[in-house]
N, C-alpha and C positions, 0 to 999 in steps of 0.2 A: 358386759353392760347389758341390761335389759332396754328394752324399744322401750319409747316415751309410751306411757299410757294415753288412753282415751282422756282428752278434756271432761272438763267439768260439764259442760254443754251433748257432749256423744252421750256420756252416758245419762242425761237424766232424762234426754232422747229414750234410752233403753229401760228407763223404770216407767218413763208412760205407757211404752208400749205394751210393756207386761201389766197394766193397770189395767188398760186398756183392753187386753185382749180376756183380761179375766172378769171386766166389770159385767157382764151380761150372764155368768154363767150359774149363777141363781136364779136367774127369770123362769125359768120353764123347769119345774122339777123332773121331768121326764123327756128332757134336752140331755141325756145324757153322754158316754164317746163316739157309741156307737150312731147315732144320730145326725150328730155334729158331723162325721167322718162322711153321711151322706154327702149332706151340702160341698163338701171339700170333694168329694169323687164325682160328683156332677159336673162340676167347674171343671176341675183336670183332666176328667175323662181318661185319655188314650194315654196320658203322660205315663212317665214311668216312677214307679211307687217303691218297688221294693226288688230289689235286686241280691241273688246268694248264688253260690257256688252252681246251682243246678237250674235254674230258670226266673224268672223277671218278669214280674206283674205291673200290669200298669195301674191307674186307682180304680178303674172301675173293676179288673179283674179283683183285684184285692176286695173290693164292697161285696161285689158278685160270691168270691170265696166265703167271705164272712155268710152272708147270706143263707149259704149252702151250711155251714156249721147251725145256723141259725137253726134252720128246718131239721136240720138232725136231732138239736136238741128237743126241739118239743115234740119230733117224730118217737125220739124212744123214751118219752115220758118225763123226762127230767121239768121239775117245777120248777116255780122260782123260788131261790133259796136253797136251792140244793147245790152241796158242792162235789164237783168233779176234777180231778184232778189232772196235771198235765206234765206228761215226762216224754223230751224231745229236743235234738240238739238246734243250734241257731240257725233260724231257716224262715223264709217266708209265708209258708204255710202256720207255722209257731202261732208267727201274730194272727193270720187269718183265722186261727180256730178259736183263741180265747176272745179275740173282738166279738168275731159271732155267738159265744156262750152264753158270754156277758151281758147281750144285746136283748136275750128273754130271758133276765132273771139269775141266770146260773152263776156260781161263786165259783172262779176258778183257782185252783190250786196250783201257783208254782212250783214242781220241784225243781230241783237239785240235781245234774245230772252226775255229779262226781258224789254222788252220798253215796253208801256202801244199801243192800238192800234192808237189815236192820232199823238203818233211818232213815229211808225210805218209807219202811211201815208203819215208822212212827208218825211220820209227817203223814201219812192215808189217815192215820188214827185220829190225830190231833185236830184235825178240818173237817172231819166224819163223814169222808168222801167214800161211796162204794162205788166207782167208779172213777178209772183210769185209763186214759187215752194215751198212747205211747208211739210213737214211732218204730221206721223197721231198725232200726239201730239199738232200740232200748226195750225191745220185745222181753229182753231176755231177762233183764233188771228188774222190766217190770213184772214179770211170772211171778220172780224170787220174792220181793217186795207183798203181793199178791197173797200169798202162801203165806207167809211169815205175818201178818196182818189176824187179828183175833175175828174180825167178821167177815165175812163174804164178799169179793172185790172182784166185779166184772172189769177185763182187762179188753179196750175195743182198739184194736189196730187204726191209727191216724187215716191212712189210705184208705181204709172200707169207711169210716164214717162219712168222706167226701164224695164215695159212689154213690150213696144209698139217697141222697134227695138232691133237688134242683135249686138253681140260684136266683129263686125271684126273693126278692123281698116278702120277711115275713106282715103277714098281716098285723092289727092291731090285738083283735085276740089273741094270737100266737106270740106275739110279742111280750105280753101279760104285764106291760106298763111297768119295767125295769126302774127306778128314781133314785135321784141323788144320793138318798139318803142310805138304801142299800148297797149291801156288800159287793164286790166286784172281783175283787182276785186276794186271796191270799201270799203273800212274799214273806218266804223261809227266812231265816237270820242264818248267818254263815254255819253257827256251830262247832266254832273253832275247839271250843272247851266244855262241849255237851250235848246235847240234841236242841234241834231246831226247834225254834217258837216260831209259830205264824203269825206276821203281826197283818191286821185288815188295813184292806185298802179299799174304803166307799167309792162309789163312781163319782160323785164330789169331788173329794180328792186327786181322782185319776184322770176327771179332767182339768183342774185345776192343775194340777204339773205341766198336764199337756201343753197346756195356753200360753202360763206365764212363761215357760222357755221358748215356747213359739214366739212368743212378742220379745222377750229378754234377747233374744240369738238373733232377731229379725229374719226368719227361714223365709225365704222365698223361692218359686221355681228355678228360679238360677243355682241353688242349693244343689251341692251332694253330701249327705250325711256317711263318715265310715265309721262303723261300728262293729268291733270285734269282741264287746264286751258281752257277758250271758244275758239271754232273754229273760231268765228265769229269776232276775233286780229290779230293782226298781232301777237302776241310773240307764243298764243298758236295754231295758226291757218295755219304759216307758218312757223317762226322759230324751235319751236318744232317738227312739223312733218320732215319737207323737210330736215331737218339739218340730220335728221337721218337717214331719208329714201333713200337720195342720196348718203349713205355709206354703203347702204346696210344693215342697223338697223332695227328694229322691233319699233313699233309705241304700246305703251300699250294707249286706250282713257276711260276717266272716264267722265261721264257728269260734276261732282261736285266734288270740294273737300272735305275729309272726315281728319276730324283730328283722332277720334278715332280709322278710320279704312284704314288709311294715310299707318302706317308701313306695316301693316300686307299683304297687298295688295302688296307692294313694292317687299316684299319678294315673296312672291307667287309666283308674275308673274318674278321673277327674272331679276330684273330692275337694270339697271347699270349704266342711266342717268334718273333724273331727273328736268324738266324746273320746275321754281317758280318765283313765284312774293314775293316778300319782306314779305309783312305783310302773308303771308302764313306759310313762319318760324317762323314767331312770334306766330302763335299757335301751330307749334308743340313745339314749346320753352314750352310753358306756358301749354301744354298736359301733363297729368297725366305720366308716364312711361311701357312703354311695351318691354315684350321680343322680339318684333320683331324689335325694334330699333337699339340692337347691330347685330342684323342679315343678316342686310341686304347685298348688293355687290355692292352698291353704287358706283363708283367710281368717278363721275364729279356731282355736281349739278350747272346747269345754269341758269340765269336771270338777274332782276333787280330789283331794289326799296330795297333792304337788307340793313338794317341800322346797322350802327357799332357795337352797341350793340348786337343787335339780330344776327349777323355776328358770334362771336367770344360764344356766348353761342351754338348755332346751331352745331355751326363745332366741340366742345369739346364733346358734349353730344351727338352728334351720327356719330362722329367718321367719319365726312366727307372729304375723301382724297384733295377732291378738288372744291374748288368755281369759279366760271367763272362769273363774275357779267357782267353786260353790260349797256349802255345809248344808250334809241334809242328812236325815236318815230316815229307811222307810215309815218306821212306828213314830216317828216325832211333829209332832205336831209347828213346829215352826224352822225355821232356814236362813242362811244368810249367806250373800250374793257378793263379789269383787268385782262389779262392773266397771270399778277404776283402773283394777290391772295394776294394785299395788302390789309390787312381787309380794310371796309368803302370806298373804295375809288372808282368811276365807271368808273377806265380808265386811259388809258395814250397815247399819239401817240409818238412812237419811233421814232427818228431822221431819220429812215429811208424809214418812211411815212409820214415826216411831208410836200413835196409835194403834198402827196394824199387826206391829211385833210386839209384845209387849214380854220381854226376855230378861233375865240378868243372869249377872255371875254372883255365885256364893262361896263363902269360905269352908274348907271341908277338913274334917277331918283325916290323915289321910291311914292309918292304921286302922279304924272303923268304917271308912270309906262310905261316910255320912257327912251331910251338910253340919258346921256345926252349931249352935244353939246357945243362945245368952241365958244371962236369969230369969226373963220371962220366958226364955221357949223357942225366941222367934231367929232368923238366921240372918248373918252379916252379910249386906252388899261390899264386895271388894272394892280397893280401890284402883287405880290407873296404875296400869301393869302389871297387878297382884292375879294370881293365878287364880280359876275359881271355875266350879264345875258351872254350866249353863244351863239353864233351867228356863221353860215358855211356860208363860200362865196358860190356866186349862179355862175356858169355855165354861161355866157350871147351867147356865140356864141364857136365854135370848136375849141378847144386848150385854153378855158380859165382855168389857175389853180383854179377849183371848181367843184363840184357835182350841176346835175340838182335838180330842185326842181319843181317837179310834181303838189303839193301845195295839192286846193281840188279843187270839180266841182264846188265852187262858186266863183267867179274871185273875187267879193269885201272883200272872205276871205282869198284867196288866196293872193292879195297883203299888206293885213294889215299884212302878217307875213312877208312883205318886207322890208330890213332895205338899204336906198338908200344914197350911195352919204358918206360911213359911212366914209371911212378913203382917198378916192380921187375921183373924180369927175367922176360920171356913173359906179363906183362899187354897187353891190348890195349881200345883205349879208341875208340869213334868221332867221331871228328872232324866237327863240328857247321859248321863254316866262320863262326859268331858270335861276335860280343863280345859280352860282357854285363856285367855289374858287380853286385856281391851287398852289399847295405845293412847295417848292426849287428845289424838286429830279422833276417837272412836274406831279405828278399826280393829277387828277381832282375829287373833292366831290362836291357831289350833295349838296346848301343850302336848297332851296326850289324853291317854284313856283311863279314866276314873281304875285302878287295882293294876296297871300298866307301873304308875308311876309309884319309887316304892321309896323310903325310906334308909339310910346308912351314916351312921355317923354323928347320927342328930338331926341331917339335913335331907330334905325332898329330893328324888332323885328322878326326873323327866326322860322316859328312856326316848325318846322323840329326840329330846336336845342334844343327849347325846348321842344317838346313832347318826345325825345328822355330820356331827362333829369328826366321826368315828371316817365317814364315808367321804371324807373331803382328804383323806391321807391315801398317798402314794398306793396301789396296788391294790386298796379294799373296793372289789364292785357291791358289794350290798354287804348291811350289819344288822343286825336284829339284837337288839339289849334287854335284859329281862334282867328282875332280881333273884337270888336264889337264899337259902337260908345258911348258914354257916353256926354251927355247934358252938355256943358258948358266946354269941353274938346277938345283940339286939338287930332288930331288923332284917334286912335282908342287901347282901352285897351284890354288885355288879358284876354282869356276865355278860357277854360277847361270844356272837356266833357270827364270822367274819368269812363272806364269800371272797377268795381272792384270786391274784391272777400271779404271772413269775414276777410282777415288778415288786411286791410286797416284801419288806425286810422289818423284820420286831423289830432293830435298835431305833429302825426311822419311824415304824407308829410310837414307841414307845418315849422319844419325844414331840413327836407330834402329840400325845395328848396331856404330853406333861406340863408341855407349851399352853394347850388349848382348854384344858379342863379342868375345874377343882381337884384336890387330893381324894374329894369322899366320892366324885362322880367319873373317875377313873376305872376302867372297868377291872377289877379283882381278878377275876376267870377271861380267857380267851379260849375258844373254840372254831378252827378252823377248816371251813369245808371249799368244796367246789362251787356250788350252790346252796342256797337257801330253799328251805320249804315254803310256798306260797300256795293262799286257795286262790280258786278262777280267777276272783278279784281282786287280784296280787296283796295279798293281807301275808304277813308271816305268821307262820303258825307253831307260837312262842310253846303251847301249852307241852306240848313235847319236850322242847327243847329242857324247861324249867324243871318237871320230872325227872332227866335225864339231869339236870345238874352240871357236878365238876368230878363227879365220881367217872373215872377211866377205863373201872369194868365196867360200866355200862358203856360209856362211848370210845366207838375205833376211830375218833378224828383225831387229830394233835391236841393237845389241851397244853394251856399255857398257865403261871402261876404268877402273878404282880409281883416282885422283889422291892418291897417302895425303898427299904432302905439305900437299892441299886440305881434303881428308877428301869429296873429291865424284865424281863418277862424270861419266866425259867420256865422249861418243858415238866408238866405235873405227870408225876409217875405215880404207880399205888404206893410209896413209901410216900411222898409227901402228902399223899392225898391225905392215906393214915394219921401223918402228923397234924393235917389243918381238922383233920373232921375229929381228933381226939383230944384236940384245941391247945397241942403242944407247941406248934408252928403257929404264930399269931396273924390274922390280917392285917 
């Protein structure tokens, strides 16, 4: 059983306050983070700000650091509008150098520290950054990256830029009047299935996150934030830190997440928020049991990607007062909040923001993987529970009811996420690439990812729904479901790539899902490994998996084949494969 949610009264407490803390932050176009972060480092002073593996800044040292990047930049010439880029693992310094970048102008570029040097160069190329600040750890990445890059890329060791100038505050000149409206950091997209786009992040925006989680989470100096997520995101990079930091909270940074060593750290550092990503509860879920789980002082954990399941185990078995889920993404211009703490669900927009979101669901095609379109043109509002990708209207000029949509740096991927003309003539709507489905009471669950969810049988097949389904059976620690193509078949059939442990026996999933899931959304292929592949931000990383198929010379894991007429799962050897891919053996 999940803990009673926040009443109706806590949480509308938590929507003023994020109203609250954001209504002033158009007053001063040149009130940007870095400014803001003054006033809060003056207050705090001595307190402690940021805390990593290797030393602990209090706020003023952190302003002071900033400050010292600051001077750097306009010491080695860097204008405003230039961008530089920044590759360096999770660390206090991290934030200290792009605050102060950011602070005169400079557009800093997140990388990626798991990209291979290749995309790396790309990501130098695509932000048109000649300049790369790197730590001693990624010296060597970044040489490679460097070289491999078509123009010239001065590569400046992290440690020498902090030598070479002092930490007063830059002047007004020096500062060269940074504003809202300008660029601030570029943040890479995963690139699970391609090279990275960079989508922009205005200082608008980047204080605007800052604020409304600061008010939405209530941070205050009694705060400890733990954050083991990459700096180099928007959730653990700026929502994590800024949310807390601008309440005057304490920042705990871990380069990595540790499951076995998750609690105990927790408590140590006496932490009383912690940010996560979905599939990160699903391993303390499925973690052995420690004393330091009922220990902790936990009071909020916030994020996203928490599936219903792993929602409602997480919150019993360590006794988590409160969930704060959330939908966002960096390039998207609009969000939505669970400040109810209704398990599963990512959000709701109350009636008395529903001028502020101005969002819907559409009906999509799902083989053209297009909204789809009546006789005049225009696209269907779904109805209550119908599945339908989301879409925020765009901004087009001052005073339109909509959020701007900053996009990325490359215009031809910036407008594919345009959705034009959707419900009257010269509106434009940003195309989210999700399903989602919206309940009676208005709340919004996430299905899946627009080309995730794939067609068999006639019928939509939600790999979300069912990996969910997939992972609630005896012995599966984590499932990843993807469609695959099968010769002589419309669509594409269901595949399973199933992390398991010795409790896992076929005959018991194989009614386990015969029990729990349609015939068409039964997975056809099973694949079973040790582990699953995950990037940093526990995302699986299907595109592999999908290339590699059901074919058995390509994979040395067990591969299994649906017998429906059996209801049981047969070991697929190259003779059967033979048989299904020359469409002798039927699905």
């Amino acid at each position: 059983m999940s803990q009673r949610a926040p009443g109706k009264s806590s949480a509308n407490k938590d929507w003023l306050r994020a109203l609250q803390a954001v209504a002033a932050a158009d007053a001063d176009p040149a009130r940007i983070l870095a400014v803001v972060f003054d006033a809060v480092a003056s207050r705090e002073n001595e307190r402690i700000a940021l805390i990593d593996a290797r030393e602990t800044l209090s706020f003023s040292d952190l302003n002071a650091r900033a400050n010292a990047y600051a001077r750097f930049a306009r010491a080695s010439g860097f204008d405003k509008g230039d961008a530089v880029a920044l590759l360096m693992e999770n660390c206090a310094d991290y934030i200290a150098l792009w605050l102060g970048l950011t602070r005169v102008g400079v557009v800093v570029a997140l990388l990626n520290t798991s990209l291979p040097p290749a995309a790396l160069a790309h990501c130098l190329s695509v932000a048109g950054a000649r300049t790369l600040i790197a730590s001693e750890k990624f010296a060597k990445a970044a040489a490679d990256a460097a070289a491999r890059s078509p123009g010239a890329i001065r590569v400046i060791a992290s440690s020498d830029a902090l030598a070479r100038v002092d930490t007063s505050p830059p002047t007004l000149q020096e500062a060269r009047s940074a504003t809202l409206d300008d660029r601030a950091l570029l943040i890479y997209t995963s690139g699970t299935t391609g090279l990275p786009k960079a989508a922009v992040v205005s200082h608008r925006r980047l204080l605007t996150w800052a604020l409304w989680f600061s008010g939405l989470i209530d941070a205050s100096p009694q705060d400890r934030m733990y954050n083991c997520l990459p700096l180099h995101h928007s959730a653990g990079g700026v929502v994590a830190v800024w949310s807390a930091l601008l309440g005057g909270a304490s920042v705990v940074l871990r380069e990595r997440f540790s499951a076995s060593r998750f609690w105990e750290d927790v408590v140590a550092n006496d932490c009383t928020l912690f940010q996560y990503i979905g599939e990160l509860c699903r391993y303390l879920v499925n973690a052995p049991e420690c004393a330091a789980e009922k220990a902790h002082r936990l009071r909020m954990c916030v994020g996203n990607g928490l599936r219903r399941d792993v929602w409602d185990a997480f919150q019993a078995r360590f006794r988590a007062p409160r969930i704060l889920e959330f939908y966002a993404a960096t390039e998207s211009n609009f969000s939505l909040y669970n400040v109810d703490g209704e398990a599963g669900a990512i959000g709701r927009v109350p009636a008395f923001l529903a001028h502020r979101f101005q969002m819907a669901l559409v009906a999509v095609d799902m083989n053209a993987e297009q909204p789809l379109r009546d006789a005049e043109g225009r696209c269907r509002r779904c109805g209550v529970d119908e599945a339908g990708e989301a879409i925020a209207r765009i901004a087009l000029r001052a005073g339109d009811a909509g959020a701007a949509f900053d996009g990325y740096i490359d215009r031809t991927a910036s407008e594919a996420k345009i959705l034009r003309d959707a419900f009257e003539p010269g509106d434009a709507w940003m195309r989210s690439g999700d399903l989602m489905r919206k309940d009676a009471r208005g709340y919004y669950y996430f299905v899946d990812r627009i080309g995730d969810t794939f067609r068999w049988k006639g019928e939509n097949v939600s790999t979300l729904e069912v990996a969910e389904t997939l992972s609630a059976c005896r012995g599966v620690l984590d499932a990843s479901v993807y469609g695959v193509c099968v010769p002589g078949n419309e669509g594409r059939a269901g595949m399973a790539a199933l992390a398991v442990d010795a409790h896992f026996q076929l005959d018991e999933f194989a009614a386990h899902i015969a029990d729990a899931l349609a015939p068409y959304a039964r997975p056809l292929f099973l694949r079973l490994r040790s582990a699953l592949y995950i990037t940093e931000t526990f995302k699986h990383k299907k595109h592999a998996l999908t290339q590699d198929g059901f074919d058995p010379r390509r994979v040395s894991e067990a591969l299994y084949f649906l017998d429906a007429a059996r209801n049981s799962y047969v070991p697929l050897d190259e003779s059967l494969f033979l048989r299904i891919d020359s469409g002798a053996q039927k699905p």
